[in-house]
C-alpha positions as CSV (number, residue, x, y, z in Angstrom):
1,X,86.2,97.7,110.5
2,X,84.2,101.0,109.9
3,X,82.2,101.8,106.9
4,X,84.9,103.6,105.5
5,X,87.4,101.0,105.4
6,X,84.8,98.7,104.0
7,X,83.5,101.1,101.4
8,X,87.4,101.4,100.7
9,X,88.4,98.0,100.8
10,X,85.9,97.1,98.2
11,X,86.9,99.6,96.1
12,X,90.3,98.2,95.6
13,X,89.4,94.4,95.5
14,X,86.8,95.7,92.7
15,X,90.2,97.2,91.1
16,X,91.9,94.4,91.1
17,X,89.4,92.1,89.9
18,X,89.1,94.3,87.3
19,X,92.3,94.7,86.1
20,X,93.2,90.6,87.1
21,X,93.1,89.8,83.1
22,X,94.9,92.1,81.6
23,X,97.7,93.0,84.2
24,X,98.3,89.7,85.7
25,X,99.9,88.6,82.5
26,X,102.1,91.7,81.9
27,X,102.9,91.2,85.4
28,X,103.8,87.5,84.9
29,X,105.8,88.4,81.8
30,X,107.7,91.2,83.1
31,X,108.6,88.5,86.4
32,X,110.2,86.6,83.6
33,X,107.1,84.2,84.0
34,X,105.8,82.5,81.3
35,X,103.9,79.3,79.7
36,X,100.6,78.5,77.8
37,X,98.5,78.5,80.6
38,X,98.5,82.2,80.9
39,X,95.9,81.9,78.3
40,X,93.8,80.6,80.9
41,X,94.4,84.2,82.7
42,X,91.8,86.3,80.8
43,X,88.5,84.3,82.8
44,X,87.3,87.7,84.2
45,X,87.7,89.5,81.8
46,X,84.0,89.5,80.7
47,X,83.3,91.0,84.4
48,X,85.6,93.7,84.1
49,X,83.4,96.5,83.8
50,X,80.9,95.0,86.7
51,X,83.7,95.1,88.7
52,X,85.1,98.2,87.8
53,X,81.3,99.6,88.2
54,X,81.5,97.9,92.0
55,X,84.3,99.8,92.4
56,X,83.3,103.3,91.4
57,X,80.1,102.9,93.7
58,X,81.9,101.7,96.9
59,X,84.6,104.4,96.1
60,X,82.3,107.0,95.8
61,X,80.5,105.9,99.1
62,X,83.6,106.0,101.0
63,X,84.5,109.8,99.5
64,X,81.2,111.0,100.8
65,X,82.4,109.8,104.2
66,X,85.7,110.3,104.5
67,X,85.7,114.0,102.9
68,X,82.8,114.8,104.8
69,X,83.1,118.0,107.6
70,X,84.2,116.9,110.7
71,X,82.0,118.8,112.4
72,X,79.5,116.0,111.3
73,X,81.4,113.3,112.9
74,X,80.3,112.1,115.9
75,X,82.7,112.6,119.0
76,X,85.1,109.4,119.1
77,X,84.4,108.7,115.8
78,X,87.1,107.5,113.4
79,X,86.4,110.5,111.1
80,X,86.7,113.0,114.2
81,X,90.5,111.8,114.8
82,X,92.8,114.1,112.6
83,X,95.6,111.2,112.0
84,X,93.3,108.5,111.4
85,X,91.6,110.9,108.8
86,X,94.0,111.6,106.9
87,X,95.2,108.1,106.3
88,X,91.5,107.2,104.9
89,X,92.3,110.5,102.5
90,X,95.6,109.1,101.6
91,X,94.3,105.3,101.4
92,X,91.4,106.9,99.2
93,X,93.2,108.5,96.7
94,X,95.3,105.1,96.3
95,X,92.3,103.2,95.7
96,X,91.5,105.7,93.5
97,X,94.7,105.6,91.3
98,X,94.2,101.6,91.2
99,X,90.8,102.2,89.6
100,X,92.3,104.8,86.8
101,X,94.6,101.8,86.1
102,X,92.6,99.0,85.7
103,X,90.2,102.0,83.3
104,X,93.2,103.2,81.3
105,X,94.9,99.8,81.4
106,X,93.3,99.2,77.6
107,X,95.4,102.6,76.3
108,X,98.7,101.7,77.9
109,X,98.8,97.5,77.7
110,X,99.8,97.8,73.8
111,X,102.9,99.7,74.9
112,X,104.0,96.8,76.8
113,X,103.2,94.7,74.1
């Protein structure tokens, strides 16, 4: 895996982390899934922001590559290949919305509940 998908990858698991205590449940209770051990759910929640601050960094590493010119890539580089380009653009901004979730997830979890 190239620095990009890396820098990307960690960006989401940080996302996820991040959002694990609050949207889990809601996600468990929507499924119909329920039971006082979901209590037991809200763990990480202390780490959230450390997680959520992984995630902005490795995010923000991987934007700096992957929207970079091409004419800075290296020949046979993933970033010099038009179609393999544009899925780390379109993988990117995914990551992306996952992290505006877990960030706005305090301002739209009381709708839910």
């Amino acid at each position: 895996m190239n620095k990009e998908g890396v820098s990307l990858f960690a960006g989401a698991v940080g996302a996820v982390l991040a959002s694990a205590c609050c949207l889990g449940p809601l996600l468990l209770v929507s499924l119909g899934v329920t039971g006082v051990w979901m209590s037991q759910l809200t763990a990480l929640s202390p780490y959230k922001y450390w997680f959520l601050g992984a995630a902005v960094i490795a995010v923000g590493f991987a934007g700096r590559r992957i929207y970079r010119p091409v004419t800075q890539c290296a020949e046979g580089e993933v970033c010099a290949i038009p179609r393999v380009r544009r899925l780390y653009q379109i993988l990117f901004i995914l990551v992306c919305g996952l992290i505006l979730v877990a960030l706005l997830n305090p301002l739209i979890l009381p709708l839910f509940y």
